[in-house]
C-alpha atoms as a printed R data frame, in Angstrom:
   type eleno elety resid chain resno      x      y      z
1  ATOM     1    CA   UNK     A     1 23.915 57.512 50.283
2  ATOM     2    CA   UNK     A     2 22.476 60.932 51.167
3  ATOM     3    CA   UNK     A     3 24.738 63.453 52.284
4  ATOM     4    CA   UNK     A     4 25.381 64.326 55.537
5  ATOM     5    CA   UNK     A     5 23.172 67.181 56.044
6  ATOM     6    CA   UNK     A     6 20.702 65.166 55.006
7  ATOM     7    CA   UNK     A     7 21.079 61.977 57.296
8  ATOM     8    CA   UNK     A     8 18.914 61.984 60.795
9  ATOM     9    CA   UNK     A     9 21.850 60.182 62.914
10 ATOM    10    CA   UNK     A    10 21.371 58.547 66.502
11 ATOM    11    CA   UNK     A    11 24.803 58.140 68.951
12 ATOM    12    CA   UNK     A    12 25.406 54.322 69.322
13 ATOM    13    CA   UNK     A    13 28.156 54.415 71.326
14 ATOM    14    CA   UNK     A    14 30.952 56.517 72.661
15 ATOM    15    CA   UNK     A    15 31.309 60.495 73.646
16 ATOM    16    CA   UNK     A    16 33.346 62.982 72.092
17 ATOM    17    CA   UNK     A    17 36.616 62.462 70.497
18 ATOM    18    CA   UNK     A    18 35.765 58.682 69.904
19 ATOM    19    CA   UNK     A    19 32.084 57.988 69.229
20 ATOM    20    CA   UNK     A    20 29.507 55.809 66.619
21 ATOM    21    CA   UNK     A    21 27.031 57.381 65.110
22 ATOM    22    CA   UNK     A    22 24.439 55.378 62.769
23 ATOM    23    CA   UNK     A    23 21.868 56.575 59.989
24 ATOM    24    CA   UNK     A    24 18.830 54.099 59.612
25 ATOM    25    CA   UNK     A    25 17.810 55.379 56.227
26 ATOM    26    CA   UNK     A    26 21.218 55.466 54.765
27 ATOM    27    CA   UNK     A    27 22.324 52.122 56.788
28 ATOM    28    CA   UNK     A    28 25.510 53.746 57.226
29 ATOM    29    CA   UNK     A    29 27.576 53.491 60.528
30 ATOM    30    CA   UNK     A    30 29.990 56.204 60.856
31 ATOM    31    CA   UNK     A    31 33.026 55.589 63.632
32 ATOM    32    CA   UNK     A    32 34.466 59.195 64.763
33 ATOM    33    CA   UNK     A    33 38.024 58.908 65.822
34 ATOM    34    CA   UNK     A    34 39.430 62.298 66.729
35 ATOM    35    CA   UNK     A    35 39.706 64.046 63.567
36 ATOM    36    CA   UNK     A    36 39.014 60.464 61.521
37 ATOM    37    CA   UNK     A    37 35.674 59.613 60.529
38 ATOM    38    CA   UNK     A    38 34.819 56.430 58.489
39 ATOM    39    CA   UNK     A    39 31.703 55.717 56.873
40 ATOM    40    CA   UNK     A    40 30.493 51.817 56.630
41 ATOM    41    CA   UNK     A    41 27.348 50.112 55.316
42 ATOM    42    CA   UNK     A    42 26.066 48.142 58.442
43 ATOM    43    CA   UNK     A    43 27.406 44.783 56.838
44 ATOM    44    CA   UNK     A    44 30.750 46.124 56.691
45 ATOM    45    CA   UNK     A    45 30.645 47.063 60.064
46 ATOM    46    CA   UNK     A    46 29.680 44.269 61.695
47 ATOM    47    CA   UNK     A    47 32.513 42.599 59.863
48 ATOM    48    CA   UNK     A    48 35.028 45.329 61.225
49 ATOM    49    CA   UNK     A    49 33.182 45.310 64.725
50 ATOM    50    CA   UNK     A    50 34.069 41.146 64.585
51 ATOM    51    CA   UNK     A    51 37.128 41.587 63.432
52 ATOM    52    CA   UNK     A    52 38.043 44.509 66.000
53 ATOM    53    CA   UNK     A    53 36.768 41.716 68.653
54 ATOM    54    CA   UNK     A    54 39.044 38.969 67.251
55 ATOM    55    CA   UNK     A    55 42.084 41.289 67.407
56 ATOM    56    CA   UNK     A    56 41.324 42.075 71.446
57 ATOM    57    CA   UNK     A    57 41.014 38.806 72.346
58 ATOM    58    CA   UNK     A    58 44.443 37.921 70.828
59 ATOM    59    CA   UNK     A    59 46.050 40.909 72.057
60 ATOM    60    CA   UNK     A    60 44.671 39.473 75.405
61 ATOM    61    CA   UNK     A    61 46.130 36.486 75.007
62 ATOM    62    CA   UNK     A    62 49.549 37.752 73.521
63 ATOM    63    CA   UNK     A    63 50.280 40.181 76.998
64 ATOM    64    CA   UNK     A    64 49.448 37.355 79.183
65 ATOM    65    CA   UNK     A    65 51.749 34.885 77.026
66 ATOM    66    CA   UNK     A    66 54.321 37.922 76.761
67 ATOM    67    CA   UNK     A    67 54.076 38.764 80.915
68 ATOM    68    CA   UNK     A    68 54.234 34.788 81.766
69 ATOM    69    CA   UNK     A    69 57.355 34.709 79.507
70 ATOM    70    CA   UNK     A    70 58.938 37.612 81.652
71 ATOM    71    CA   UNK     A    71 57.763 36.319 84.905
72 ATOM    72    CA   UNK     A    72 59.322 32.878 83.862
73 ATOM    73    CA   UNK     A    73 62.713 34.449 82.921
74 ATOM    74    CA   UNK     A    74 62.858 36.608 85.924
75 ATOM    75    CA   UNK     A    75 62.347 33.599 88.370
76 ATOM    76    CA   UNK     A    76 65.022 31.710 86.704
77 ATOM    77    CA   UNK     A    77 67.383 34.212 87.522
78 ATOM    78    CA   UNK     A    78 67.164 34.491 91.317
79 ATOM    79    CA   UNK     A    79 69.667 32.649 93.563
């Protein structure tokens, strides 16, 4: 990997504080977070981009499940 001087990288996605950034001749996606910044090879981002998807999905599911369960248990309540 070159260093980061060195790397010409494009924006993906995002604006500041929370942003992707990607170097073509490195193949290196780097994710900005605030103060965080993580450097991935582009296989091991599309694994953590997958991944990232999975994990919305069931926290989807899991809030609708967990607000069902509460609408449930307050209906069984009234008189």
């Amino acid at each position: 990997m070159k260093t980061v001087n060195n790397c010409r990288r494009v924006v993906l996605a995002g604006s500041d504080g929370c942003k992707v950034l990607y170097c073509e001749e490195c193949n290196v996606a780097e994710v900005e977070v605030g103060a965080l910044s993580l450097r991935l090879e582009a296989h091991a981002f599309n694994s953590l981009a997958e991944m990232m998807q999975e994990a919305v999905a069931r926290l989807a599911v899991y809030s609708a499940a967990k607000s069902q369960s509460q609408f449930t248990t307050s209906v069984k309540n009234v008189h």
